[in-house]
N, C-alpha and C positions, 0 to 999 in steps of 0.2 A: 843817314836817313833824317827826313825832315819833321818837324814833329807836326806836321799835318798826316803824314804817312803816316809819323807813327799814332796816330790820335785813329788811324782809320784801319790800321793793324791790331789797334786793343780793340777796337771796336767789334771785330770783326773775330776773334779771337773770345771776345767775352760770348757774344752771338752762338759759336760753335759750343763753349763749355756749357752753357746754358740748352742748349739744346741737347747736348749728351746728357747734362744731367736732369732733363726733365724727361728725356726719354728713359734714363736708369730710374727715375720715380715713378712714372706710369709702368714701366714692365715690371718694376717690386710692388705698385698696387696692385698691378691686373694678375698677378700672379699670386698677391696675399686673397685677394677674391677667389681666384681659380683653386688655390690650396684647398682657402673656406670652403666653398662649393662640393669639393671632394672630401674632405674630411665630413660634412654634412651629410654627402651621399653614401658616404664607408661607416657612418654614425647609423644611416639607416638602416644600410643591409647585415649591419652587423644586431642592431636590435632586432631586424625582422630575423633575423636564422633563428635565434633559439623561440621564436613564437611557431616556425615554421617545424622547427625541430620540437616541439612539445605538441604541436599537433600529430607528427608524425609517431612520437611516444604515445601518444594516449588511441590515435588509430589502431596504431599495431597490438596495444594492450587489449584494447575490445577485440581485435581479430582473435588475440589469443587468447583470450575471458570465453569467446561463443566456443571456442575449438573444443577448449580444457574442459565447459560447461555441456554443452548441449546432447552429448550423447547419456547422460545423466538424468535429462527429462522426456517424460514420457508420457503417450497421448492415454488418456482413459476412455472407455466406452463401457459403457452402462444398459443393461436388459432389465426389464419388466416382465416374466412370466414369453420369455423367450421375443419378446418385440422391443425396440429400440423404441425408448422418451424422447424425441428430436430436441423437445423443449418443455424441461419438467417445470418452466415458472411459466410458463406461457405469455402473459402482455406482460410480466413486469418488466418495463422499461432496463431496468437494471441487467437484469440476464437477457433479454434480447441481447445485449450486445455481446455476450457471451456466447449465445446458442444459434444467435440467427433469426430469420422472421420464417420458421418451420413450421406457425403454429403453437395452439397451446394445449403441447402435451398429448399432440400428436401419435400415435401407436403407429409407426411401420415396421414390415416386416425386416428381421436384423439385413443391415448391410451396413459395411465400414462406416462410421463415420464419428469424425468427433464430437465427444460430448463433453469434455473435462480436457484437463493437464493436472501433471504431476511431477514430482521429482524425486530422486533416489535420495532419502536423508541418513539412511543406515544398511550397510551390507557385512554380511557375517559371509563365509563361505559360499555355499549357491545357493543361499538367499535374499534376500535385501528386502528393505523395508521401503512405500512409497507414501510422502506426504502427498494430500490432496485437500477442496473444498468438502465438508459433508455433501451439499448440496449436490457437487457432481455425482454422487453413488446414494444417491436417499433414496431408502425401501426396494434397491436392485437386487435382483437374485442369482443376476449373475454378471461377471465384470472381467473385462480385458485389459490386458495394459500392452498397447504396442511399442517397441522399442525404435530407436531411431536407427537401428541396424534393418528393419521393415521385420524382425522377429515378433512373433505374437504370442505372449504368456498369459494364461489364467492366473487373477490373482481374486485374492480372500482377504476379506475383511477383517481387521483385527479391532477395529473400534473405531466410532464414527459420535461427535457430538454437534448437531446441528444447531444448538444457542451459539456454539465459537464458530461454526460451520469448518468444525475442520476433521479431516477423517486420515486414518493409513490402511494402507493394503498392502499386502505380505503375497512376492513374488518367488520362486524358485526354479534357478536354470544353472547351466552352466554359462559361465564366458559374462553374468551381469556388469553394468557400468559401475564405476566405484560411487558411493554417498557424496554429495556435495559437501563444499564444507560449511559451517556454521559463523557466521558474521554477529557481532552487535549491534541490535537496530538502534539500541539504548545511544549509541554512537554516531547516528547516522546527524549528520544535519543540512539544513535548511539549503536549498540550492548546488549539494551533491548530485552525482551523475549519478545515477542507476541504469540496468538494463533488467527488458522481461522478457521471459524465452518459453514461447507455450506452441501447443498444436491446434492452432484453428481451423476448425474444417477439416479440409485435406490436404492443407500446409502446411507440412512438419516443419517442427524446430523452424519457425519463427520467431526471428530477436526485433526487439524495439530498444529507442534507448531515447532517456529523458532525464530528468530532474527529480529530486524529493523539492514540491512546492511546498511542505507544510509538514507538520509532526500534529500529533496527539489530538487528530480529529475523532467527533465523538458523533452519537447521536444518528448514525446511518442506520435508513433503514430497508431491507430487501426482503423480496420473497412473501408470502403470508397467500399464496394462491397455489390452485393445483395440489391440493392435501400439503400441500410444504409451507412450514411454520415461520410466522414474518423472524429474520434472524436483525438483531439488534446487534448492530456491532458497534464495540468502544475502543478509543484509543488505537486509530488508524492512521496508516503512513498515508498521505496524498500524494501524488507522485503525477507530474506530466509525460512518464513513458506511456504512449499508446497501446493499450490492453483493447487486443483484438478475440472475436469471438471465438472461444475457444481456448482462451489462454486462463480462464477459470482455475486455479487451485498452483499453476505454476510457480516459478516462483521468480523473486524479487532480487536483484542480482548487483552487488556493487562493482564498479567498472574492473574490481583485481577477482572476480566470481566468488564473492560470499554471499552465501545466502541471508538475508535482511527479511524478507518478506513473502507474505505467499499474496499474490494477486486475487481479488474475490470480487473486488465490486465497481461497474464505472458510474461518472454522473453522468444521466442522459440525457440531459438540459446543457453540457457543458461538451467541448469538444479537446480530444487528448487528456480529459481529468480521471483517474481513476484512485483506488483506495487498495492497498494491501495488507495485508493480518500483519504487525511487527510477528518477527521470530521471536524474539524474547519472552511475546506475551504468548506464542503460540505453545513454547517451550514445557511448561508444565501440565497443557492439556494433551501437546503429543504424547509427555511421560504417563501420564494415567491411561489413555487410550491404551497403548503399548501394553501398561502393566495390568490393567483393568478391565479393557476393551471397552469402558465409560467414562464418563464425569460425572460428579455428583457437585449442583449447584443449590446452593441454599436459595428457600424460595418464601413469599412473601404470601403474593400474590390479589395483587391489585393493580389495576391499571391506573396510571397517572399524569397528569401535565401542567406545566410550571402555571402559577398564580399572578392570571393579569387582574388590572382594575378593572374591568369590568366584570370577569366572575367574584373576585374581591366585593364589589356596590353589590352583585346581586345577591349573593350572598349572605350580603349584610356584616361581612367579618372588618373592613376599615382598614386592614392594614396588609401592607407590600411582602414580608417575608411569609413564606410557605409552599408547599405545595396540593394539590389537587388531590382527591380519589375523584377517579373519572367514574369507576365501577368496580368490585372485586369478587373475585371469581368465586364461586360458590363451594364449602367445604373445604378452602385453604385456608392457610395460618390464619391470613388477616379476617377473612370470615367466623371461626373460631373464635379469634378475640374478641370480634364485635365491632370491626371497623367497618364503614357504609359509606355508599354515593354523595358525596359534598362533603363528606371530611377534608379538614384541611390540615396535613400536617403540617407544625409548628419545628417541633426539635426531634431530634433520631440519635439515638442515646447521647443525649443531656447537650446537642449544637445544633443549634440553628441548621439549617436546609432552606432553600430557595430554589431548587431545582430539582427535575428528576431525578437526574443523571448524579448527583451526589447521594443518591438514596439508594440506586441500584448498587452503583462505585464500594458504598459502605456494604451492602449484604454483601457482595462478590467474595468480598475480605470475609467475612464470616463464615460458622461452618453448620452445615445442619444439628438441630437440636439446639441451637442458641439462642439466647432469648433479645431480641427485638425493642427497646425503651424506645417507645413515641410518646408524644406527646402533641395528641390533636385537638385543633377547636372545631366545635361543633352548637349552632342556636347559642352563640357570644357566652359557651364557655369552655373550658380548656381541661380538658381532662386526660391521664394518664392511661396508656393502654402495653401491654408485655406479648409481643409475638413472637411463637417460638416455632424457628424457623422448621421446614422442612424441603427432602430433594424437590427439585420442581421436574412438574412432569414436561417431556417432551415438547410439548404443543401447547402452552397455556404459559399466562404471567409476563409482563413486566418486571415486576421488582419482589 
């Protein structure tokens, strides 16, 4: 062979090796890509399963939370001298959303219908015991609790305190649902799931399900119309579960069914915002209710509101820390002692206060017959005053 051949044999020869082996480099590229692409895609479906599978856990758990829960709550309805309240707050925005636009306070003749919720918190034999709002059973003389089997028992008041607005009633049959169980609200936090499960209207067992937005709201206020006394509530759960009319006294349900909270109040300015009693707090007013059929609240009795600068200038007092007497109520402790309209308290035994709500917070703690150290200014001077507290009645008082 010639070395022109052969010069055209390598040639030709390199040509073919070169082209196998850029074909075996593009098919080991496009197959490192193709791999990539697939392990990308198996990266995917593999992080989507368990998001796919934890939704599927936390569904089936709430399926099984309403199951285990809901035959446990129960619709209340409330008589006046044999006629149904439709709507015992009448305009207040707050219980409208509870009651309905019925009316304020409406008397029809009895027929079904909801006015409350409740739930079984305690069962002994064949009887059990049912938490509720006061508010849903205030001044009724007579009360039903329908069960979610469509059974209807008469039930009886064993104690109702309308400042916590919270009440129970004492049912008895055979075959009742067992008590929920008791959760810590103390526990609960910020952006947990909760559910609420009440009777609104003629919608049994109705569930919602939402979020705790918030802890340790204070300063809510409802009611004060239709003879029913404004109820001050402190230290409330906010919760974005949608509390529907009727779901008044039910209760507050963490996504494995503990009870957290009893449902009482929405905002009406606000859409899906509502407010629940923690258990915790509700805990020691159920215990006396139960054992008492009352509460006994240390009482002050003056009306109050925090110390802006402009009642400060008018005044004439000069300075930021205090709080208000707006008014005080006539023959109460603070009347006794000798406190009046434009007092400004200063100190509530021997600390400073700047607000109401740390003046009521302080008596709560307290017990009747105790005695009260303020320390109020009044015409630029400061004088010392001893209120010694007493029960507060019903329907009267702030602090």
């Amino acid at each position: 062979m010639n070395s022109t051949s052969r010069t055209s044999l390598g040639f030709l020869l390199t040509g073919v090796l070169g082209v196998i082996v850029g074909a075996f480099v593009v098919a080991c590229t496009t197959g490192h890509f193709l791999n990539g692409s697939s392990v990308g895609q198996a990266s995917n479906i593999a992080s989507a399963a368990p998001l796919r599978g934890a939704s599927t856990d936390l569904e089936q758990r709430l399926i099984d939370t309403v199951k285990r829960t809901e035959p446990s709550v129960v619709l209340i309805q409330s008589t006046v001298h044999g006629q149904q309240i439709q709507s015992p707050f009448g305009n207040d925005p707050f219980f409208r959303q509870f009651f309905g636009d019925q009316g304020p306070g409406v008397a029809q003749p009895f027929t079904p219908k909801a006015s409350g919720s409740g739930f079984i918190i305690k069962r002994e034999g064949e009887s059990a015991i049912v938490a509720t709002n006061a508010h849903v059973i205030y001044h009724a003389d007579k009360i039903s609790v329908l069960l979610s089997t469509g059974r209807r028992v008469d039930a009886k008041v064993m104690g109702s305190d309308i400042r916590t607005d919270l009440a129970l009633l004492k049912i008895t049959g055979s075959n009742l649902p067992p008590a929920l169980p008791v959760g810590n609200s103390n526990a609960l936090q910020q952006g947990q799931f909760v559910l609420a499960i009440g009777e609104p209207e003629e919608f049994q067992n109705s569930v919602s399900f939402g979020i705790v937005s918030a802890l340790h709201r204070t300063s809510i206020v409802a009611g004060g119309q239709e003879n029913i006394p404004a109820i001050h509530y402190q230290d409330m759960i906010q919760t974005t579960t949608p509390i529907n009319p009727g779901n008044s006294g039910g209760p507050l349900l963490t996504d494995t069914g503990q009870v957290v909270g009893l449902a009482a109040v929405v905002a009406p300015q606000a859409q899906a915002l509502g407010f629940a009693i923690p258990i915790n707090s509700a805990q020691p007013i159920l215990a006396q209710l139960e054992h008492n059929g009352g509460v006994v609240h240390p009482y002050m009795g003056v009306v109050m509101q925090p110390l802006t600068k402009q009642i400060s200038n008018y005044l004439g007092y000069g300075n930021k820390a205090g709080v208000v007497v707006n008014s005080v109520v006539p023959d109460s402790p603070a009347a006794k002692a000798g406190l009046q309209q434009g007092d400004i308290i200063v100190e509530l035994n021997h600390k400073k206060v700047s607000d109401p709500d740390e003046v009521r917070t302080t008596i709560a703690r307290m017990h009747v017959g105790d005695k009260l150290a303020l320390l109020v200014w009044r015409n630029g001077n400061l004088q010392p005053y001893d209120v010694t507290l007493q029960n507060e009645p019903e329907t009267l008082g702030q602090g």
